[in-house]
C-alpha positions as CSV (number, residue, x, y, z in Angstrom):
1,X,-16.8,-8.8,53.3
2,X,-16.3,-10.5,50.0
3,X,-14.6,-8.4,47.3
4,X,-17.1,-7.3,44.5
5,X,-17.1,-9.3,41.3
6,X,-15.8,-7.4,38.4
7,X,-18.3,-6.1,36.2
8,X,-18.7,-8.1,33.4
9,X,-19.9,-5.1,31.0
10,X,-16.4,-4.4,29.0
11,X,-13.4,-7.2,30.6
12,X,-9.8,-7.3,29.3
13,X,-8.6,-10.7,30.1
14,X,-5.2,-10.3,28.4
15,X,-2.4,-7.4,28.4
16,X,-3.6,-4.7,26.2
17,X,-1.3,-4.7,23.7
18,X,-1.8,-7.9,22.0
19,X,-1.3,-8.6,18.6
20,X,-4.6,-9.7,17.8
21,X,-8.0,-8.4,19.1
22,X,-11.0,-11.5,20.2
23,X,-13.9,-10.1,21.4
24,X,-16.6,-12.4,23.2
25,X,-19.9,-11.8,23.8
26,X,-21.7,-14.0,26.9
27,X,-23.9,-13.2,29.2
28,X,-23.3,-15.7,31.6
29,X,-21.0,-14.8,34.9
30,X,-20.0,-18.3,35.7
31,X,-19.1,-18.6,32.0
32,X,-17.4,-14.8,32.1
33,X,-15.0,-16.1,34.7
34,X,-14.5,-19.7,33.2
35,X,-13.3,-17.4,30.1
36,X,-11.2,-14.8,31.9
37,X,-9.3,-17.5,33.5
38,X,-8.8,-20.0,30.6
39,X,-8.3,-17.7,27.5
40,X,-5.0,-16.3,29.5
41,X,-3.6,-19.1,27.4
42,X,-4.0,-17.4,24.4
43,X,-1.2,-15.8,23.7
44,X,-0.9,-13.2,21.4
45,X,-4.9,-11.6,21.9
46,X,-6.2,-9.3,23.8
47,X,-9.7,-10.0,25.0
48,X,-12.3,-8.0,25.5
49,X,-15.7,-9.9,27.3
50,X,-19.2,-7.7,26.8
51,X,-22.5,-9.0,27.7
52,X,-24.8,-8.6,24.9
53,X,-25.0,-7.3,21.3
54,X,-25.1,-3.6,21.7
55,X,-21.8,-3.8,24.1
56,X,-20.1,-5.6,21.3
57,X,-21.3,-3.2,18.9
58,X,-19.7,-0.7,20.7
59,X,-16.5,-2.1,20.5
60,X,-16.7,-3.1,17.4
61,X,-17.1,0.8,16.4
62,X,-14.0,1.8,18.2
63,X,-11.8,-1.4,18.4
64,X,-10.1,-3.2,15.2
65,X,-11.7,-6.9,16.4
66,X,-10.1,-10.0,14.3
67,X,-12.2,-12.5,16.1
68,X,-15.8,-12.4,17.1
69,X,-17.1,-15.1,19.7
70,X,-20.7,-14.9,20.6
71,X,-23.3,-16.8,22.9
72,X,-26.4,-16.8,21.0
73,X,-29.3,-16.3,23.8
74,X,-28.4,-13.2,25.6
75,X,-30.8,-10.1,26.5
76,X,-30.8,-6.6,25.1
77,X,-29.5,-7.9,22.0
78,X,-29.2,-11.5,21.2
79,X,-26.5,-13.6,19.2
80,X,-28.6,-13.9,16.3
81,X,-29.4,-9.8,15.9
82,X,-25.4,-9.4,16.2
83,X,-24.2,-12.1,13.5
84,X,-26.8,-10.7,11.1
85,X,-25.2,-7.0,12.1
86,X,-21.7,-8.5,11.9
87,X,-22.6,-10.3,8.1
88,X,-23.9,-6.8,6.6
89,X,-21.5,-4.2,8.2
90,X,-17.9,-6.1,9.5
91,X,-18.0,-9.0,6.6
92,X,-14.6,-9.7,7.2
93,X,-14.8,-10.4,10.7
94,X,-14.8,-14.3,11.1
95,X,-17.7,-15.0,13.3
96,X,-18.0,-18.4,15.7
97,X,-21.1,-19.3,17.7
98,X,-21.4,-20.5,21.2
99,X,-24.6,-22.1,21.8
100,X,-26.5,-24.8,24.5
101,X,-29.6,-24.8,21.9
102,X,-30.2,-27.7,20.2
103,X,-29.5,-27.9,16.1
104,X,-33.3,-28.5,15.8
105,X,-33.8,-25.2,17.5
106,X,-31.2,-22.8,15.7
107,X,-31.7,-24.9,12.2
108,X,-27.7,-23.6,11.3
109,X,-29.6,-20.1,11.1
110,X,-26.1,-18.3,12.3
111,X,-24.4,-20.0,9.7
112,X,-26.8,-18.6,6.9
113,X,-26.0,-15.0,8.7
114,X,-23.1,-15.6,8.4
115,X,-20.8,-17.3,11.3
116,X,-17.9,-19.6,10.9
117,X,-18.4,-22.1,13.1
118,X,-21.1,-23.0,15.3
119,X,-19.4,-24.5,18.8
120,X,-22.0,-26.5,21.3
121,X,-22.2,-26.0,24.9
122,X,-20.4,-26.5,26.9
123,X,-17.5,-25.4,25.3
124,X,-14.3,-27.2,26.0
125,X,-11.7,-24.4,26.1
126,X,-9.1,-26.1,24.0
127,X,-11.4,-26.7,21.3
128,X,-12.2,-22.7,21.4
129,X,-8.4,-21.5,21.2
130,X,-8.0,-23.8,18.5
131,X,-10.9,-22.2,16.5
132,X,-10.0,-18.4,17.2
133,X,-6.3,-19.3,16.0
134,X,-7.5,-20.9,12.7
135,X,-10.3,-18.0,12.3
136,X,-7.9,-15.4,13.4
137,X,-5.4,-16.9,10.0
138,X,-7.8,-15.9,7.6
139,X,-6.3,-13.4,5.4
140,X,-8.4,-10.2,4.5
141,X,-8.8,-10.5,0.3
142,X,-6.3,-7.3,-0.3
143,X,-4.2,-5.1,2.1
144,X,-3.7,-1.7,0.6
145,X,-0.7,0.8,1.9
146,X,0.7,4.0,0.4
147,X,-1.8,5.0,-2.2
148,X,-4.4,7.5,-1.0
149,X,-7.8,6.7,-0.2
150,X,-9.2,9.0,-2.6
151,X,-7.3,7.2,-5.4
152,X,-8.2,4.3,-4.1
153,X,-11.8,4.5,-4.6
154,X,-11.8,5.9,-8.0
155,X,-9.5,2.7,-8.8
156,X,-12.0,0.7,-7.2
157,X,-14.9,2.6,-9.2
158,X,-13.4,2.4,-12.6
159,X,-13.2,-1.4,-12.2
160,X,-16.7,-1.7,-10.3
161,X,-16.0,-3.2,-7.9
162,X,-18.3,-4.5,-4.8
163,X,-16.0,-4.5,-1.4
164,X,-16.4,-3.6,2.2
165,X,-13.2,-1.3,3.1
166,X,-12.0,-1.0,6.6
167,X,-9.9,1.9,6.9
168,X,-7.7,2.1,10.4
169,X,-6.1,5.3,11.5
170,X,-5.2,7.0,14.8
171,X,-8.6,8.8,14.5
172,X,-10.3,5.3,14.7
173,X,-11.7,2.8,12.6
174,X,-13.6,3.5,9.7
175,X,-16.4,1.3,7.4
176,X,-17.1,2.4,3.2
177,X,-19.3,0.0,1.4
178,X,-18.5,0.0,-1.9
179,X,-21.5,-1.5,-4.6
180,X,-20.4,-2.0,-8.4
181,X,-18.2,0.9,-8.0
182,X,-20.7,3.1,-6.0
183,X,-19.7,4.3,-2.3
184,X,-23.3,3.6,-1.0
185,X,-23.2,3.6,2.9
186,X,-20.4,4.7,5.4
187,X,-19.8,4.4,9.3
188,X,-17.2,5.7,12.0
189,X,-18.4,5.1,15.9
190,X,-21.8,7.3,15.8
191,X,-21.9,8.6,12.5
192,X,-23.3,7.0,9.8
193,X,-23.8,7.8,5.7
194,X,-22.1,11.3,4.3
195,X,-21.2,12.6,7.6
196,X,-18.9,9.2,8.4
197,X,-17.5,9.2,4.7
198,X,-16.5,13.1,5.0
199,X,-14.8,12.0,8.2
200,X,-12.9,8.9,6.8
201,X,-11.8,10.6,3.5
202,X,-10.1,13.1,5.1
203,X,-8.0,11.1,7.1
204,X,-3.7,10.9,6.2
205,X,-1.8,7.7,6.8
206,X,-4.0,5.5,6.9
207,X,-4.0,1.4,6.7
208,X,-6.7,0.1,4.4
209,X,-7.7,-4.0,4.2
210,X,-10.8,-5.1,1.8
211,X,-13.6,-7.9,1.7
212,X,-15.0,-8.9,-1.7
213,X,-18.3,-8.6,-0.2
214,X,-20.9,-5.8,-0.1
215,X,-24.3,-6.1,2.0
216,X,-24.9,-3.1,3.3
217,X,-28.1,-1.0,3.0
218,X,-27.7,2.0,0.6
219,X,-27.5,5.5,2.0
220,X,-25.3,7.4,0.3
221,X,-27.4,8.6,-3.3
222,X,-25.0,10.8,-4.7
223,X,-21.8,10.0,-7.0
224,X,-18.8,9.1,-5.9
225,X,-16.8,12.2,-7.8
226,X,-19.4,14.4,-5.6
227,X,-18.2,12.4,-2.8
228,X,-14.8,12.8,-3.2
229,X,-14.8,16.6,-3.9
230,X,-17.4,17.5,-0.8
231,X,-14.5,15.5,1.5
232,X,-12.3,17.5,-0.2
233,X,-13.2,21.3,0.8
234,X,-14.5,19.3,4.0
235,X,-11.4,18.7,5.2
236,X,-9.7,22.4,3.9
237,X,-12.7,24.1,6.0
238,X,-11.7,21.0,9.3
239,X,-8.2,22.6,8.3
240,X,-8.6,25.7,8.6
241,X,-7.2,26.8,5.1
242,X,-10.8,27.9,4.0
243,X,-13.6,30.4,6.0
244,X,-17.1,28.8,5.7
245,X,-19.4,31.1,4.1
């Protein structure tokens, strides 16, 4: 009897400790394999192969991805749902599109959400690594260590400024969406809003990289200063230094 085919759901093609994280979304098993075999050759990633949109959502939530490469007909969630996610929540993610549609079809509509570089069918593997090494160079627009992310955002609020932060700690990855000053949305893995912000602000030692860009969906209504002093006794009462009421 045949061995069973590995399961294409969640695939690591290369050691796990990589420098750099692609993630690839494809449907297709013959494709899967062609990419488990011939993405080996890049050096320096770790790879990570889901099936549709909502598996690479879910990495995306837990994973610090520098490289997102996506077939755009696939079923659950398709490429086009994803890149628009991608554009609004993970702005600095460079995005490039695998698809057999023809440009009549598609009408560039992933580049107006948002992706890099659109790449026809089939793709010749060379011309691949050679794009997810040139996307994977592109600088975030500021790399912030050593000041504390409360400080940080009042900073960013007296100057009004419009970002998407990623903030990286052993607790996970975490997304604030900053609007002309304004923290206005939040997410880290299921939670999303207050709950997620609360979370993230009361992490220590954190890494912290910025997009000029802001497109997320407001959520958050109250002020910043609010904000910042709820995280505050939040993370005293996670803590233990106060007794809820």
């Amino acid at each position: 009897m045949a061995a069973p085919e590995e399961s294409p759901q969640v695939a690591n093609v290369n050691a796990p400790n990589g420098n750099k994280l692609l993630l690839l979304a494809e449907d297709d098993r013959a494709t899967q394999n062609l990419f488990r075999a011939g993405l080996r050759k890049l050096s320096g990633y770790e790879v990570i192969i889901v099936s549709n949109g909502v598996e690479a959502l879910e990495v995306l939530k837990e994973r610090p991805v520098n490289v997102l490469v996506t077939d755009l007909h696939m079923p659950i969630m398709d490429g086009f749902e994803l890149i628009s996610i991608v554009y609004e929540r993970y702005p600095h993610i460079p995005v490039l599109v695998m698809t057999g549609l023809a440009e009549t079809t598609h009408q560039n509509a992933p580049m107006f959400l948002g992706a890099l570089c659109i790449l026809p069918k089939p793709v010749k593997l060379a011309v691949l690594i050679d794009q997810i090494r040139e996307a994977g160079e592109r600088k975030p627009d500021g790399v912030i260590q050593g000041i504390p992310l409360n400080s940080l955002l009042q900073l960013m609020a007296w100057e009004r400024k419009s970002c998407t932060i990623v903030v990286e700690s052993p607790q996970g990855i975490g997304m604030l969406y900053l609007q002309e000053g304004d923290l206005i949305h939040a997410g880290f893995k299921e939670f999303e809003g207050l709950d997620a912000a609360y979370k993230i602000l009361g992490w220590t030692g954190s890494r912290v990289e910025f997009t000029d860009v802001c497109r997320a969906n407001k959520t958050i209504k109250i002020p910043l200063t609010e904000v910042l002093l709820n995280a505050a006794m939040y993370k005293d009462l996670t803590n233990g230094a106060l007794s809820p009421s």
